[in-house]
C-alpha positions in Angstrom: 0.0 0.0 0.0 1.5 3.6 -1.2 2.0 5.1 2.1 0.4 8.7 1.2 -2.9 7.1 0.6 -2.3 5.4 3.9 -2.4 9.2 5.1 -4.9 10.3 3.6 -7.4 7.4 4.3 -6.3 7.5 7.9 -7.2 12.2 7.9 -10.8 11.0 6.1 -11.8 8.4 9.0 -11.0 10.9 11.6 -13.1 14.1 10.0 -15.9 11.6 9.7 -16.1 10.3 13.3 -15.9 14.2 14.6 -18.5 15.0 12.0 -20.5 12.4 13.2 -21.8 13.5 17.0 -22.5 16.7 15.4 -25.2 15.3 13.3 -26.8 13.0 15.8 -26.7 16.5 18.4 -28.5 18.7 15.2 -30.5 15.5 14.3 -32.4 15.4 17.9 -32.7 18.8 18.2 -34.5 18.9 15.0 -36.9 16.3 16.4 -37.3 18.1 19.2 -38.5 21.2 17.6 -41.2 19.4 15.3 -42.9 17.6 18.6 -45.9 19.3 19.8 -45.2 21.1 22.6 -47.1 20.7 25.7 -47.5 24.2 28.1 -46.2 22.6 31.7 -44.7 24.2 34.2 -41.2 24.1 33.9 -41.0 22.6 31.2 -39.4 25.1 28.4 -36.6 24.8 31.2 -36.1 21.0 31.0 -36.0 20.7 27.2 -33.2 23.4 27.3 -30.9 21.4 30.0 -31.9 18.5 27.9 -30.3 20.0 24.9 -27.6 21.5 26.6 -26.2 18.0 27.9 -26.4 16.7 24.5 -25.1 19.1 23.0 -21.9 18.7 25.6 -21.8 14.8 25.1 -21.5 15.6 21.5 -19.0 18.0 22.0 -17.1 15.4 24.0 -17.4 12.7 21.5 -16.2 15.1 18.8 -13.1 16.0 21.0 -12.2 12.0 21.9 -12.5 11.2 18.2 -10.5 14.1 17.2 -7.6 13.2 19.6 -8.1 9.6 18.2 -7.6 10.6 14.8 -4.4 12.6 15.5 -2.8 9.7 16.8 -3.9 7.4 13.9 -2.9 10.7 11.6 0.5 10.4 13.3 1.0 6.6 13.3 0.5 6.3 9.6 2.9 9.3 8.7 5.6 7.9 10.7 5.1 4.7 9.2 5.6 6.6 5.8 8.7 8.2 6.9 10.1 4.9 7.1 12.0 4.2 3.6 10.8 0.9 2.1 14.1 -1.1 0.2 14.7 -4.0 -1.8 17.1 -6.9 -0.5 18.9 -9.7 -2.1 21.2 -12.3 -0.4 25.1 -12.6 -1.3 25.5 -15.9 -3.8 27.9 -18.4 -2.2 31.0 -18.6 -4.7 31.9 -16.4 -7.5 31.6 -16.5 -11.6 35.4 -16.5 -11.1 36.1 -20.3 -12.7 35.3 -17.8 -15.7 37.8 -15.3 -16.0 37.5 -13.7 -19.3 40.2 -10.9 -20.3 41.1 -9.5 -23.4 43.9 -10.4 -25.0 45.8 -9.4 -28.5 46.3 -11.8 -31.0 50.1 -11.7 -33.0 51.3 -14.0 -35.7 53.9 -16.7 -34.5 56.6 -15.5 -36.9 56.5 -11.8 -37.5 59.0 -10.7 -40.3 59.6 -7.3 -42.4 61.6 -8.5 -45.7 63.5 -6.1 -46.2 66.7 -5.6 -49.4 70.0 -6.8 -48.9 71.4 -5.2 -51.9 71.1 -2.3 -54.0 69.7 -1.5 -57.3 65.9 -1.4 -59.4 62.9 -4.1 -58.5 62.8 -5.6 -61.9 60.0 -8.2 -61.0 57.6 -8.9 -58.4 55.5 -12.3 -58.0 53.0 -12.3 -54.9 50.6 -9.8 -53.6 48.9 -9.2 -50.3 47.3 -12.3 -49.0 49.3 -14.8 -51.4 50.3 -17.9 -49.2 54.1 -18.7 -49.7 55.9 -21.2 -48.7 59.8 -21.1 -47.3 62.0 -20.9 -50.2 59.4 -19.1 -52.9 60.7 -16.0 -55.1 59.1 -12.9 -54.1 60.9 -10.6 -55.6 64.0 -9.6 -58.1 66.2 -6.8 -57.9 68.2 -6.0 -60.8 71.9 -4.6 -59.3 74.6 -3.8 -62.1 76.8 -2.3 -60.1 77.0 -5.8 -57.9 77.8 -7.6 -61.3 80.9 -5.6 -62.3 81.9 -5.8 -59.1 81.7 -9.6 -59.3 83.4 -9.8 -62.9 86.5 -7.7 -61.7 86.4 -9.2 -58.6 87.1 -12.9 -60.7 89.4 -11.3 -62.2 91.8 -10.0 -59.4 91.4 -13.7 -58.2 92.5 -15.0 -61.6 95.7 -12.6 -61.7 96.6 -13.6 -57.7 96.3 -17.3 -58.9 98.4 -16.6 -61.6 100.9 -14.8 -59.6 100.9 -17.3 -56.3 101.9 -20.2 -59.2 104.9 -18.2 -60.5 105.6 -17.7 -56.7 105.4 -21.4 -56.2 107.3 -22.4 -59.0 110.3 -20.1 -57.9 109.9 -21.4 -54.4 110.6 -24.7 -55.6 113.5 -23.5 -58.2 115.2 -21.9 -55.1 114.7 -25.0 -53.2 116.7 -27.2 -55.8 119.2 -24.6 -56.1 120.0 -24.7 -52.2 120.6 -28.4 -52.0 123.0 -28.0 -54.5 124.6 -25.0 -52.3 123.7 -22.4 -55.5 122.0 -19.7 -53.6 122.2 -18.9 -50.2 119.8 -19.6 -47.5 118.7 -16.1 -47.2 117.6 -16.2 -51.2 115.4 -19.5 -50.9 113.8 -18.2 -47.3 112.5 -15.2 -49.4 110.9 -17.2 -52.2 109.3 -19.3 -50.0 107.7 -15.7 -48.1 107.0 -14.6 -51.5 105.2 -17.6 -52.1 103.0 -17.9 -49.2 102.1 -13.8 -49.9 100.9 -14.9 -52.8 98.8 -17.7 -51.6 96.9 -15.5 -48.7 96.3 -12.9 -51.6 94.2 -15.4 -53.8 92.6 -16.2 -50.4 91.8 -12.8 -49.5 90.6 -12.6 -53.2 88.3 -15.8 -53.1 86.8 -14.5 -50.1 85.5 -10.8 -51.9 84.5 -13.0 -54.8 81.9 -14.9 -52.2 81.3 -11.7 -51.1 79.7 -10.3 -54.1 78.4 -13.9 -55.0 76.3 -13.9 -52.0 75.3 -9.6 -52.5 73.8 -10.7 -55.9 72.1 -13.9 -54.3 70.3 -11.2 -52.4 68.9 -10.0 -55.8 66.7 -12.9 -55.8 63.7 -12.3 -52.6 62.4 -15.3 -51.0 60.4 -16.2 -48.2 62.6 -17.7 -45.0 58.9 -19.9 -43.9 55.7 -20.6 -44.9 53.4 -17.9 -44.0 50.6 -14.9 -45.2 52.1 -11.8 -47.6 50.1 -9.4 -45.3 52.0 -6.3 -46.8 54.2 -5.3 -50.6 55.5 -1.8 -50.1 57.2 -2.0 -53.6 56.7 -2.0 -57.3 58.7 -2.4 -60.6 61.1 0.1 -61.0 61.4 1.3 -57.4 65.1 2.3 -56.5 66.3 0.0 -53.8 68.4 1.0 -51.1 70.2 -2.4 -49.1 69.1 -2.3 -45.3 71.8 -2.4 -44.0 73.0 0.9 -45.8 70.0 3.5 -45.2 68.9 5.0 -41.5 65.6 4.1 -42.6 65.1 1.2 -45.0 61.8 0.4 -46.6 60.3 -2.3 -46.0 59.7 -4.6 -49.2 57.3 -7.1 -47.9 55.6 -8.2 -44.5 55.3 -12.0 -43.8 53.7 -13.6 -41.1 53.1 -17.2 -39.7 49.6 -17.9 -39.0 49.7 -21.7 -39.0 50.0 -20.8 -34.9 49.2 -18.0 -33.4 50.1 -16.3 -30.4 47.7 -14.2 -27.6 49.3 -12.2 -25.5 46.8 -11.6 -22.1 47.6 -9.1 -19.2 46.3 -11.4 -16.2 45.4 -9.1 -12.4 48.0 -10.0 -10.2 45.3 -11.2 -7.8 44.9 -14.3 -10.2 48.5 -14.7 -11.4 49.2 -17.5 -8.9 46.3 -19.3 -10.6 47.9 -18.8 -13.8 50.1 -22.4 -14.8 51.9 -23.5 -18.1 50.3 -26.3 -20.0 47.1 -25.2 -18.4 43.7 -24.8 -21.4 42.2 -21.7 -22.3 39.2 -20.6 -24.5 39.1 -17.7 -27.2 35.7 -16.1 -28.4 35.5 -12.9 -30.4 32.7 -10.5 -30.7 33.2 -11.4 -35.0 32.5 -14.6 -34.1 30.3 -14.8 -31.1 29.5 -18.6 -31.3 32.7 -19.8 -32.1 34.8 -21.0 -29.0 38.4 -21.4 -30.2 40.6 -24.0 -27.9 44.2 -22.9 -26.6 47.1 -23.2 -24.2 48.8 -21.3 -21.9 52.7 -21.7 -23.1 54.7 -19.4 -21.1 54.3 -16.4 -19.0 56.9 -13.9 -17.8 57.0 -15.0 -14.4 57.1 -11.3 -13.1 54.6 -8.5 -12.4 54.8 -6.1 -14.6 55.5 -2.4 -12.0 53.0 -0.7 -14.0 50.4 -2.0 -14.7 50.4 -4.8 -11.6 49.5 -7.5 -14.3 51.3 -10.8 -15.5 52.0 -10.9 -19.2 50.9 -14.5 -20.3 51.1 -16.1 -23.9 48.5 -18.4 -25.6 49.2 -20.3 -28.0 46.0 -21.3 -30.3 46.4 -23.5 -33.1 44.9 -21.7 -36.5 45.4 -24.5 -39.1 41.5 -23.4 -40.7 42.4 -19.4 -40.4 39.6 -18.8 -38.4 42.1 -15.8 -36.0 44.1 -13.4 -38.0 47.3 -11.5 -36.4 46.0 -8.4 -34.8 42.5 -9.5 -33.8 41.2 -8.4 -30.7 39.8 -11.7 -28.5 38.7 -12.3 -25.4 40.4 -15.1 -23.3 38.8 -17.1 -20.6 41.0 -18.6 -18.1 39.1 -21.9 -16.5 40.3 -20.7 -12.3 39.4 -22.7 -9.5 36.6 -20.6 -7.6 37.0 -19.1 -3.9 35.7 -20.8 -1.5 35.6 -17.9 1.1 33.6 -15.1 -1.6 30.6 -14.2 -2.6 28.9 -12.7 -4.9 26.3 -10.0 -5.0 25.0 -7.3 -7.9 27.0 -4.5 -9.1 23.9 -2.2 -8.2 24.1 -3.0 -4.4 27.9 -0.8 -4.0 27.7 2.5 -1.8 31.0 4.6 -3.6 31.8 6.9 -0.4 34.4 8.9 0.5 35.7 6.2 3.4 35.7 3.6 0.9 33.5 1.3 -0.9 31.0 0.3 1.5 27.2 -2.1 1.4 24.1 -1.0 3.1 23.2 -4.3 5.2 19.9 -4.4 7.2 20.4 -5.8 10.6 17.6 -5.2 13.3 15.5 -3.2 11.0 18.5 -1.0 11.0 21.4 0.0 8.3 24.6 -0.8 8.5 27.3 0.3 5.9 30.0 -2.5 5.4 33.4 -1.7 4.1 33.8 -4.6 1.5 36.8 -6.0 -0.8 36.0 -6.7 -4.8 37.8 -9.4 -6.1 36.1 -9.4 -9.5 34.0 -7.1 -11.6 31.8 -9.7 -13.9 30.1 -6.7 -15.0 26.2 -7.0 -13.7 27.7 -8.7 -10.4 31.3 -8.6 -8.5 32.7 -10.5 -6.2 33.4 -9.8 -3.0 36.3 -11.6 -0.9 35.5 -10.1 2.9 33.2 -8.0 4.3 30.0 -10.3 3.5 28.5 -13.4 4.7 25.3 -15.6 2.6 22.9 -15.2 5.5 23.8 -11.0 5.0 20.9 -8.9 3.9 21.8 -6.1 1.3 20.0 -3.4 0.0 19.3 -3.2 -3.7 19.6 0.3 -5.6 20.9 2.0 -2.5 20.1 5.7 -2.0 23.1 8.7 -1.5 21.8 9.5 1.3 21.7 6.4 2.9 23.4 6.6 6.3 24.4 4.2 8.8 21.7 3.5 11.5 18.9 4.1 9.5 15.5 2.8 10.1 14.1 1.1 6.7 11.4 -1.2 6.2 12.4 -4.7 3.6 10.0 -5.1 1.2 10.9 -8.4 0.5 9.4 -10.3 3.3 11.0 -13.7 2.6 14.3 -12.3 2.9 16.4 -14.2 5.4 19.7 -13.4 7.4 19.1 -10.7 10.6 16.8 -8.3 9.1 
């Protein structure tokens, strides 16, 4: 029942009862003056003392009800002072088996291909998208100066070959001539230095002929592992600068591995004892809302991260069908044993004061504001790891001005716990 028409119901019943003396007083003075009176002695003094003394009972009865209906007046407004709220009783337990996060989804192998040698892009073969596998040509690069190098490069090694041969051949002359006593010692020791002079200049020369042999292998661009082009920053004709040569190199192509993928998840550091390798883990992803994708927890840093106060942990999902791509944003649910000392009650029941978070718990038909501990938001409910008991009665949709030892009514009357 709405307590103001409690009021006014209560200010109605009370006007009628002091209304209704007054009417049985007028009534039987009415019927008094329509009798036929009867000329006796004394008698015109009766009938007045007769009316008087009604009239003063009636008076009296009026005054008693009024005083009556004051009190029931007052009753029923106090009553209505009386703020009327909602309870609900803490759930044992939590949703925290659940724990749901988001996490960022990166390709196993992450390469930029980038030049190794100078010169033009004279051909590419695969565009964005293309699956290559290790090995494939991606790319040529046409480099002339590299070839001339190479060519007088073959030819310094051709003239040190010839030269470490005349050097041998006198070596050996000198030898012969010093067992017969022909030359001195002195002569043969510097044929034989001559000799190997020449033989570490043909090696120093073989060595810049690999040298430009492998720079014009790098005119040819292939894939180092199977994977996604997921970028080609290049076309025919562009003028290519080696990476290794330029501040800022461009990069040619952008390959990634998405056989398997990796998710990298920033776990609380209240659950990063929970947190084990080899352990499973569920994907889902708002693209995808029915598709639960199966993983496992790999490796995590094994530190808390000063900043942020979370673990850094890596899933690693396997994405054989491509249903993930690298860069998605998913959600990870972490299958956690639940607390066995929490609860867990509605978001809407939290008091956000200055003292703290606190929860408006009837007790005695009285409030009392908790200070409480979240463990985890879920959102519509949180849990709460001290402060709260199941047999606890808290207030739904609390007020702001909601104070400690207030005097509120439950409306829900099978509530339990000490209300």
């Amino acid at each position: 029942m709405n307590p103001g028409s409690a009021v006014e119901d209560a200010m109605s019943e009370a006007t009628k009862k002091e209304e209704q003396p007054m009417a049985t007083a007028m009534e039987n003075v009415r019927m008094a003056d329509q009798q036929p009176t009867v000329e006796k002695p004394g008698g015109g003094r009766i009938v007045l003392a007769l009316f008087a003394v009604a009239l003063l009972a009636a008076i009296g009865y009026g005054l008693h009800e009024r005083a009556a209906g004051e009190k029931v007046l007052e009753s029923a407004t106090l009553a209505a002072a009386i703020p009327t709220v909602e309870v609900v009783h803490p759930a044992l337990g939590s949703q925290a088996d659940d724990l749901a996060l988001p996490g960022n989804v990166q390709a196993y192998t992450d390469t930029p291909i980038y030049a190794r040698t100078s010169g033009y892009l004279e051909k590419w073969y695969f565009d964005i998208g293309a699956h290559v596998h290790k090995g494939d040509l991606l790319a040529v690069i046409e480099t002339p100066e590299i070839d001339q190098q190479l060519e007088q490069s073959r030819a310094e090694l051709e003239r040190m070959q010839a030269n470490e041969q005349l050097a041998e051949v006198t070596s050996n002359r000198w030898q012969a001539l010093l067992a017969k006593h022909a030359v001195s010692q002195q002569e043969a020791d510097q044929a034989r230095s001559n000799l190997i002079a020449a033989q570490a200049a043909v090696d120093a020369s073989q060595a810049n002929v690999r040298r430009l042999q492998q720079l014009q292998s790098y005119e040819r661009i292939v894939a180092p592992f199977d994977g996604i082009i997921t970028a080609r920053n290049t076309d025919i004709g562009d003028l290519i600068d080696a990476g290794s040569g330029s501040n800022n190199p461009r990069e040619l192509f952008h390959l990634d591995a998405t056989g398997t993928l990796r998710v990298y998840v920033s776990v609380p550091e209240v659950d990063s004892d929970a947190i084990r390798n080899g352990d499973q883990a569920t994907l889902t992803q708002d693209a995808n809302p029915g598709v639960r994708i199966p993983g496992v927890i790999v490796r995590n840093a094994d530190a808390i991260n000063d900043a942020t106060r979370t673990l850094n942990v890596e899933v690693d999902v396997d994405n054989a069908k491509g249903i993930l791509r690298p860069g998605a944003y998913v959600f990870v649910h972490f299958h956690l044993p639940a607390g066995t000392h929490t609860v867990t009650i509605p978001s809407n029941t939290l008091l956000f004061r200055a003292e703290g978070l606190r929860v408006g718990v009837v007790r005695g038909g009285r409030v009392q504001l908790v200070p409480v501990t979240i463990g985890q938001d879920f959102g519509n409910s949180v849990q709460i790891t001290s402060g709260l008991a199941p047999e606890d009665t808290v207030i739904q949709n609390p007020s702001d001005s909601l104070t400690g030892g207030q005097q509120v009514q439950v409306q829900n009357a099978a509530a339990r716990g000490r209300s």
